[in-house]
C-alpha positions in Angstrom: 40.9 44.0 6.3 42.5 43.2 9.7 40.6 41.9 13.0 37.2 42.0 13.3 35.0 40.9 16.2 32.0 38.1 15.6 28.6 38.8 15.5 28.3 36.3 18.2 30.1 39.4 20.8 27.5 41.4 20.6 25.7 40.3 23.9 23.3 43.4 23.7 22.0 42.6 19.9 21.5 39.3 21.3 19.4 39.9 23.6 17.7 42.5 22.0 17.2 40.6 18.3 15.2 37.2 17.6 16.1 35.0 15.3 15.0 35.0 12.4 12.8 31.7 11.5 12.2 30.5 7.6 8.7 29.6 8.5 5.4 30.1 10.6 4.8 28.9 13.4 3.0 25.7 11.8 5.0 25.0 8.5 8.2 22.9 9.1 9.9 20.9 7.5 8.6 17.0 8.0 11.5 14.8 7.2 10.5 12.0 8.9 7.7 11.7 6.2 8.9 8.6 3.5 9.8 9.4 0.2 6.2 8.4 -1.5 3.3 6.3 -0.7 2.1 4.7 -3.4 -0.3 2.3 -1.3 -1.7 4.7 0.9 -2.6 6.8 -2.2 -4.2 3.8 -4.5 -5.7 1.5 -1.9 -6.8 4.3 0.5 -7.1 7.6 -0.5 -8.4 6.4 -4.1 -10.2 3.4 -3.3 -10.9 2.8 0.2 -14.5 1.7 1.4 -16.4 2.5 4.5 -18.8 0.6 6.2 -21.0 0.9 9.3 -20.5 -2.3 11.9 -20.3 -5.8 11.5 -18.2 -8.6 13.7 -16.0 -9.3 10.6 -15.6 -8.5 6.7 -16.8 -10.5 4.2 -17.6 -11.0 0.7 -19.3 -13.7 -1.6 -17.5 -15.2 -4.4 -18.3 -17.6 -7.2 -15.5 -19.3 -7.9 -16.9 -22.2 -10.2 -20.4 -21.9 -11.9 -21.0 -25.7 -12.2 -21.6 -25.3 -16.0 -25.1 -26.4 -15.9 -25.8 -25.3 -19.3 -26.7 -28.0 -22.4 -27.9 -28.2 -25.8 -31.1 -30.9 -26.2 -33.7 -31.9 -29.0 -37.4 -31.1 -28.5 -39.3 -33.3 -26.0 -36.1 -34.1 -24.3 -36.7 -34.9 -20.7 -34.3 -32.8 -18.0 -32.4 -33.4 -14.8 -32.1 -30.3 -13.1 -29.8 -29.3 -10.8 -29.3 -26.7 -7.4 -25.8 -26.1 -7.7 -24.7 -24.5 -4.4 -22.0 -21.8 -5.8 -21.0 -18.8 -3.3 -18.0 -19.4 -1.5 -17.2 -16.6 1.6 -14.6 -14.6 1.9 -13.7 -13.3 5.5 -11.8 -10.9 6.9 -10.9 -9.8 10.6 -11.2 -6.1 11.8 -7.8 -4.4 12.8 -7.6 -1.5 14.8 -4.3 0.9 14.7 -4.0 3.8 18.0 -1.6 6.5 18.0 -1.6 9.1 20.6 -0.1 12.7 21.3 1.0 13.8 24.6 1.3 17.4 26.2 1.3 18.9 30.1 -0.4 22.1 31.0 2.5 24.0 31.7 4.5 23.4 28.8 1.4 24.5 26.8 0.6 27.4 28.8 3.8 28.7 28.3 3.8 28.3 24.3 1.3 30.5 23.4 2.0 34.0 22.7 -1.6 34.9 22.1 -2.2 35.8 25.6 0.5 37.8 26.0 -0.2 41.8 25.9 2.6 43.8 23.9 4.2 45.2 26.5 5.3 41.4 28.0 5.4 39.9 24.7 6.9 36.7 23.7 7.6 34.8 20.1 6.3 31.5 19.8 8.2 30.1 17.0 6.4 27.1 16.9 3.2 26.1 17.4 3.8 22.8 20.0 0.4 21.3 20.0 0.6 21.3 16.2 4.0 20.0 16.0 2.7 16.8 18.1 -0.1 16.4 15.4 2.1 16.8 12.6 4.6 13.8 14.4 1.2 11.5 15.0 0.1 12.0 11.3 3.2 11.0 9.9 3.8 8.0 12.5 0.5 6.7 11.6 0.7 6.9 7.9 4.2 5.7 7.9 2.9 2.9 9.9 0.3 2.0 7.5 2.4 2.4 4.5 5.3 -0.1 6.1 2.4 -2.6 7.2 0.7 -2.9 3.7 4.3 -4.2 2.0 5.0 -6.1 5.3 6.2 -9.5 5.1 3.2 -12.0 5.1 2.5 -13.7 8.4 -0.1 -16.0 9.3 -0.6 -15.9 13.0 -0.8 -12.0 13.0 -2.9 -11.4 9.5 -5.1 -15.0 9.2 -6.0 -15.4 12.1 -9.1 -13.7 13.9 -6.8 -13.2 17.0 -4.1 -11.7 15.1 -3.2 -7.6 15.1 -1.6 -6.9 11.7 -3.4 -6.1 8.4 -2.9 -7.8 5.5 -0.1 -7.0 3.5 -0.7 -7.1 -0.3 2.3 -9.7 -0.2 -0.6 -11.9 1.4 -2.4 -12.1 -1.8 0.2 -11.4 -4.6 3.7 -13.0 -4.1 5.7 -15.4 -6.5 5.1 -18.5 -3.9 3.8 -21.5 -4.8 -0.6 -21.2 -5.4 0.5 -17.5 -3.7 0.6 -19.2 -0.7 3.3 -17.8 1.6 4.7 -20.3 3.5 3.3 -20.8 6.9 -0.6 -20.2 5.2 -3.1 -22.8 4.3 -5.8 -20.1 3.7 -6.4 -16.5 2.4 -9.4 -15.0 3.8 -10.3 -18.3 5.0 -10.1 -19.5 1.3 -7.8 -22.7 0.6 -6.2 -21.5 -3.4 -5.2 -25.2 -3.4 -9.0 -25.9 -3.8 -10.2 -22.8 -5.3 -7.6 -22.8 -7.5 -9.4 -19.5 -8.9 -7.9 -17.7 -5.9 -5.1 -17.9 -6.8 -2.7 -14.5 -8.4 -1.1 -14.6 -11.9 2.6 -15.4 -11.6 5.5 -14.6 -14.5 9.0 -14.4 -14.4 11.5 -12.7 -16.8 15.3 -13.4 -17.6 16.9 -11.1 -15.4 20.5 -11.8 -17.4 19.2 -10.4 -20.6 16.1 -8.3 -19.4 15.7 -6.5 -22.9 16.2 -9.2 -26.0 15.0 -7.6 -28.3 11.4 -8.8 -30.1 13.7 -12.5 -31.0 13.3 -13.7 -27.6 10.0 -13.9 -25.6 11.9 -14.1 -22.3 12.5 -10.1 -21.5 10.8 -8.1 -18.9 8.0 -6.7 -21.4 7.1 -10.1 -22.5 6.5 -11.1 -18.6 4.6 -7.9 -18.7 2.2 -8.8 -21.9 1.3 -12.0 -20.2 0.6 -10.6 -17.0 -1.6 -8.0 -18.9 -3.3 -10.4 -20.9 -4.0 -12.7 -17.9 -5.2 -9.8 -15.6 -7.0 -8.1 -18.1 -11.2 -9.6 -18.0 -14.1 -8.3 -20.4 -17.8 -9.1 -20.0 -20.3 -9.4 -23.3 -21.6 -6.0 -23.6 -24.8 -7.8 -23.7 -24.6 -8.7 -20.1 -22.4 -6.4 -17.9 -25.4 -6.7 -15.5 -24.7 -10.0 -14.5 -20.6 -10.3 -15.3 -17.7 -8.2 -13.5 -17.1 -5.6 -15.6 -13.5 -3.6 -15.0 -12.1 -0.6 -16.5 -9.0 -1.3 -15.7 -8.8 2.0 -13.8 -7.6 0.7 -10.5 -4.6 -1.0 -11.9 -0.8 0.1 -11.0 2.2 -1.4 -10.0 4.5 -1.5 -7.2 8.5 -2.0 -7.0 11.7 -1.6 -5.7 13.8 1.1 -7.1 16.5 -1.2 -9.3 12.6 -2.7 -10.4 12.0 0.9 -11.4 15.6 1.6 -12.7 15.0 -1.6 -14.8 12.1 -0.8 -16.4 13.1 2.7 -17.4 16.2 1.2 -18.8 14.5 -1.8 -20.8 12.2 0.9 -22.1 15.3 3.2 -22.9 17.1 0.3 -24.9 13.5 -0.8 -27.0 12.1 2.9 -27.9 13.5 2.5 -31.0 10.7 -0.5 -32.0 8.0 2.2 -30.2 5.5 4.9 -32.3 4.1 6.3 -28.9 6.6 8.7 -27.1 4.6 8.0 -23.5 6.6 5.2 -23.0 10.0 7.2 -23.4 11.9 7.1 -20.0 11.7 11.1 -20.4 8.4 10.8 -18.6 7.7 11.3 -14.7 7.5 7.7 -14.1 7.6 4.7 -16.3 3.9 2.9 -17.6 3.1 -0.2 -19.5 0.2 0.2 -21.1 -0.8 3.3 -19.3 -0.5 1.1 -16.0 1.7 3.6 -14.0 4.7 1.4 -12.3 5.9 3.1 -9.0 8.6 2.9 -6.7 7.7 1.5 -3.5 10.2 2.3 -0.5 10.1 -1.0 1.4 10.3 -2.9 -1.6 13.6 -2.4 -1.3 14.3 -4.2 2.0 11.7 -6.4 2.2 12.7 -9.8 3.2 10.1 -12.1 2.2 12.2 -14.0 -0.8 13.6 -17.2 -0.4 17.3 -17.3 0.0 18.3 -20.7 0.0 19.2 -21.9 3.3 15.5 -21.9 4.7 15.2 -18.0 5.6 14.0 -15.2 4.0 15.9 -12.3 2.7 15.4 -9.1 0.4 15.5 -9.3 -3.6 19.1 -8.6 -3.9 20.3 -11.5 -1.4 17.6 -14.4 -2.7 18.4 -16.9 -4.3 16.8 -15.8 -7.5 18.4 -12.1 -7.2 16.6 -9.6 -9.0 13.9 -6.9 -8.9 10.4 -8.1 -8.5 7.1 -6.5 -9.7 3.8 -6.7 -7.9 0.8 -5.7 -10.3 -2.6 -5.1 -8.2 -5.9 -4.0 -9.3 -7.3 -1.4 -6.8 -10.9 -2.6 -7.5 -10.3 -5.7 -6.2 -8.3 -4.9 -3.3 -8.4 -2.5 -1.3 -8.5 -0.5 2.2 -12.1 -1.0 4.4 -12.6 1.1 7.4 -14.9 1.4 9.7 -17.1 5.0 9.0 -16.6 5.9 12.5 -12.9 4.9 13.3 -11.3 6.5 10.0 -8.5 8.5 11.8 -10.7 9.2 14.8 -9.0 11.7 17.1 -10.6 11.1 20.9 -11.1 14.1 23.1 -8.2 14.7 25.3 -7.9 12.7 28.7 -6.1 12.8 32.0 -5.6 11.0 35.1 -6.0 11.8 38.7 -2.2 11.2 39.3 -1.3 13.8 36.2 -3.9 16.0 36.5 -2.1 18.5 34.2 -0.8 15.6 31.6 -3.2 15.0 28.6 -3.4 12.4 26.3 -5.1 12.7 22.6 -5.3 9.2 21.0 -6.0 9.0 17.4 -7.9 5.4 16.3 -8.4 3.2 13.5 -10.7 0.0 12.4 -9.9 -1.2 9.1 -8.2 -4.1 7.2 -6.9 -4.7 3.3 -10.0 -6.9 1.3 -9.5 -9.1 -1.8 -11.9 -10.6 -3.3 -9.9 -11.5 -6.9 -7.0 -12.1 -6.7 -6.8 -13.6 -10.2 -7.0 -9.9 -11.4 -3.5 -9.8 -9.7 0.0 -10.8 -10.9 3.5 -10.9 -9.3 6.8 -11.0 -11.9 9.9 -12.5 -10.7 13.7 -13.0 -12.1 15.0 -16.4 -13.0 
């Protein structure tokens, strides 16, 4: 057909027509949120703890139980012993603020509940929500970033530091799992308790999947870490022993880690009776321990790249995809009961009168108290 005139040229349709919007007025699209969250949901929304007040965290921990116990003939004569046993492990507070900002007039003139029907006007979005919506996401992105952070001393050690700990604190492939620039985790030297120290593996990253010849593969490096992580109590005395259901375990890595794994499970299925561990799955397991990709553990640089700096897992000098098992139980997210996401009543100035300020607070930090009961697997 010839001609025609856009739809554009109609001025009086225009102004007589709205657009029309895919959504309500509170339900768009957040794309700023990341892909997943696997800490968040594991060491916070599953497993977090709340506690009242205190200067500091802390947690006792017997690390060595002098082995006082003996075997002796009646009428023997005894030396007893105190042993002094309970080692302290500390942690500082952190506090996290995010804040939402609005002004009276721009407010006042987004809400079309107070208009009458004969001087209506849409409100496509709500504003004040869409300012809540950007502080949520800010705040959880924040969180998720700073848990896989690169370790630092002098902002996670030390009481006049501002950063949480990372779980890279307690679980990396460094030597004793101490990153360098630490002497102390939680004010505990691993050097001396050498308890407190995280299970560490590696696997041949050149042959990944050798079949069950060759104990070098990626699911050998998993059995061991399994086997090293894993701790029973006699049934006889769960009252006085750590008893763990293994519940809280998972693992985090990058997504060639995740790519890996699917593929080394891909290439052995054959030698497996249970389908679960068929790559067809949502996500890959080992031993029901669900492995998840982990955004930042892609970019991370926090490996050791052969010239004295530190650079991501692709660009170390032992290239390869890294896996960081943690047991929830034993580490998790504390907060304070009071400043879990607390959002402060609105405030203003004299200078703005009509600019308002809503600030959103946190007081929390990552604890570990085992971190024996972790395990990091590296390439070589």
């Amino acid at each position: 057909m010839p001609g025609g005139v856009s739809i554009a040229a109609f001025n009086d349709l225009a102004i007589s027509t709205s657009p029309a919007w895919m959504h309500d007025e509170k339900s768009f699209l957040n794309e700023a949120q990341k892909r997943n969250y696997p800490l968040i949901k594991r060491l916070m929304d599953k497993n977090k703890k709340f506690v009242e007040g205190g200067t500091k965290l802390k947690g006792a921990v017997m690390f060595d139980e002098q082995n006082t116990a003996e075997f002796y003939n009646p009428n023997a004569v005894f030396s007893d012993q105190n042993p002094q046993v309970i080692e302290e492990v500390e942690v500082p507070w952190r506090f996290m603020r995010d804040h939402a900002s609005w002004n009276e007039e721009t407010m006042s003139l987004n809400q079309a509940a107070k208009m009458s029907r004969k001087d209506r006007v849409a409100m496509w979005l709500d504003l004040l929500h869409t300012k809540r919506v950007r502080v949520q996401t800010s705040m959880f992105n924040k969180i998720e970033d700073s848990l896989t952070a690169v370790p630092n001393n002098a902002d996670m050690e030390s009481s006049s530091g501002t950063l949480p700990y990372s779980v890279f604190a307690f679980n990396n492939e460094e030597t004793n799992g101490l990153y360098p620039g630490f002497s102390t985790i939680e004010t505990i030297d691993p050097t001396v308790e050498t308890e407190f120290q995280p299970y560490q593996d590696t696997y041949d990253i050149s042959n990944p999947a050798p079949g069950v010849a060759s104990d070098v593969g990626l699911l050998d490096a998993f059995s061991r870490a399994w086997h090293s992580i894993k701790f029973e109590a006699p049934e006889s005395r769960e009252h006085y022993m750590e008893v763990d259901d293994l519940r809280g375990q998972f693992v985090i890595s990058s997504k060639k880690g995740v790519t890996l794994m699917e593929r080394v499970l891909r290439e052995s299925q054959d030698h497996f009776v249970n389908k679960g561990t068929d790559p067809a799955v949502t996500h890959p397991t080992y031993a029901g321990i669900d492995i998840l990709y982990s955004e930042s553990m892609d970019t991370v640089a926090m490996y050791n790249d052969g010239a004295g700096g530190r650079a991501d897992e692709d660009n170390a000098t032992l290239a390869g995809a890294r896996f960081c098992l943690l047991n929830a139980k034993y580490i998790k997210m504390v907060f304070h009961h009071d400043w879990f996401f607390n959002k402060k009543a609105p405030i203003n100035s004299r200078e703005q009168p009509t600019s308002w300020t809503e600030n959103w607070i946190s007081a929390f930090n990552v604890f570990c108290h085992s971190r024996r009961r972790q395990a990091f697997i590296s390439p070589v």
